[in-house]
C-alpha positions as CSV (number, residue, x, y, z in Angstrom):
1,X,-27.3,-50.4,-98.7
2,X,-24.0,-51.4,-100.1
3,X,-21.1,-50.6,-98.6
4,X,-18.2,-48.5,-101.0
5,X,-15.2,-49.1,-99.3
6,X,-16.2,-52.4,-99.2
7,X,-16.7,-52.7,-103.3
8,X,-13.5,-50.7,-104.1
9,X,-11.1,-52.6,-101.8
10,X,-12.1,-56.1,-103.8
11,X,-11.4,-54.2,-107.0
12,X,-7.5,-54.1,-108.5
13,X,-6.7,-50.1,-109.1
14,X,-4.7,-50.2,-112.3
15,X,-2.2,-47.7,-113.0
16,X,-3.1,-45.8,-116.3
17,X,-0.5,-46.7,-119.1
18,X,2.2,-43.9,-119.4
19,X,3.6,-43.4,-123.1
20,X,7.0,-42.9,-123.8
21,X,6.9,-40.4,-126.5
22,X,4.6,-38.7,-124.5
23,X,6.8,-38.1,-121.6
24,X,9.6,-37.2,-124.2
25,X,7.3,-34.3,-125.8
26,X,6.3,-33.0,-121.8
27,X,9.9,-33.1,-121.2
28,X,11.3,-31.0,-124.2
29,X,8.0,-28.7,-124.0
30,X,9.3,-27.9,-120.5
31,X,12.5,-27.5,-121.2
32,X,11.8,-24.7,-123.9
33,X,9.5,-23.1,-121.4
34,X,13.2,-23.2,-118.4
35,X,15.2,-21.7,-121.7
36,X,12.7,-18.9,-122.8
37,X,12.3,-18.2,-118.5
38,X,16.1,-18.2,-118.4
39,X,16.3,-15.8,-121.7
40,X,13.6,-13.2,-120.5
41,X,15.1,-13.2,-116.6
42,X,18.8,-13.3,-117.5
43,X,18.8,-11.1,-120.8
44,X,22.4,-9.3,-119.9
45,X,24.1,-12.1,-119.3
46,X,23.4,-14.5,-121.7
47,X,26.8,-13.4,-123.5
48,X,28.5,-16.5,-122.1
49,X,26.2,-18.9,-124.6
50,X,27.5,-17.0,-127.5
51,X,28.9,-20.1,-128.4
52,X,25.7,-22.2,-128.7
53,X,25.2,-21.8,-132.6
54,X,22.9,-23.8,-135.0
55,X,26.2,-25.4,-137.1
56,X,27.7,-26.1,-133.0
57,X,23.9,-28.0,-132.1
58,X,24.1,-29.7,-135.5
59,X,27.5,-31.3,-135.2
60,X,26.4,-32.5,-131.4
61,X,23.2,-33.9,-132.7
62,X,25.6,-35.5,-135.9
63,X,28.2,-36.7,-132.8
64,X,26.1,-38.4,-130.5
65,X,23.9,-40.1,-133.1
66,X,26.9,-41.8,-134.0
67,X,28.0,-42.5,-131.1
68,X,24.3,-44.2,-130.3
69,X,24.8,-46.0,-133.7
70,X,27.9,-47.6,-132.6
71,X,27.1,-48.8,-129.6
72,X,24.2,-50.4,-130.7
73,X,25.9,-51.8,-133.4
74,X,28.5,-53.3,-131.2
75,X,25.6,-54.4,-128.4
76,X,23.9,-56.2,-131.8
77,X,27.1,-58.1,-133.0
78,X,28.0,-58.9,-129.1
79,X,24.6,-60.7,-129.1
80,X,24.4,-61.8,-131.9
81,X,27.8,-63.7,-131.3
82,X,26.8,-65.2,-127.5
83,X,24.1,-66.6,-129.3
């Protein structure tokens, strides 16, 4: 009779691998779940994000994609000069 503690103590436990765009989907699937939560319990008060508009979400997406842009850009050309 073999001993199983004995078996799975010689063996390395390897952690599964954990996708990246796979934790970015969970993430944003949770967060619509927290905003439609937050919509359906705080119905009357949900005045104060009057401001949050489509054309509003658009121009942040436009901002920070630049933003990213550039400082990639920059990060490449600070490289790319070092080397």
């Amino acid at each position: 009779m073999v001993n199983k503690n004995k078996t799975l103590s010689n063996k390395k436990i390897e952690k599964p691998y954990r996708c990246r765009n796979c934790y970015i989907i969970r993430f944003f699937l949770l967060a619509v779940v927290f905003i439609i939560l937050f919509a359906l319990i705080q119905s009357d008060n949900l005045h104060y994000l009057d401001f949050i508009t489509p054309t509003n979400a658009a121009t942040l997406i436009i901002i920070l994609g630049v933003i990213m842009f550039l400082i990639k850009l920059a990060n490449y050309f600070f490289k790319k000069k070092i080397s």
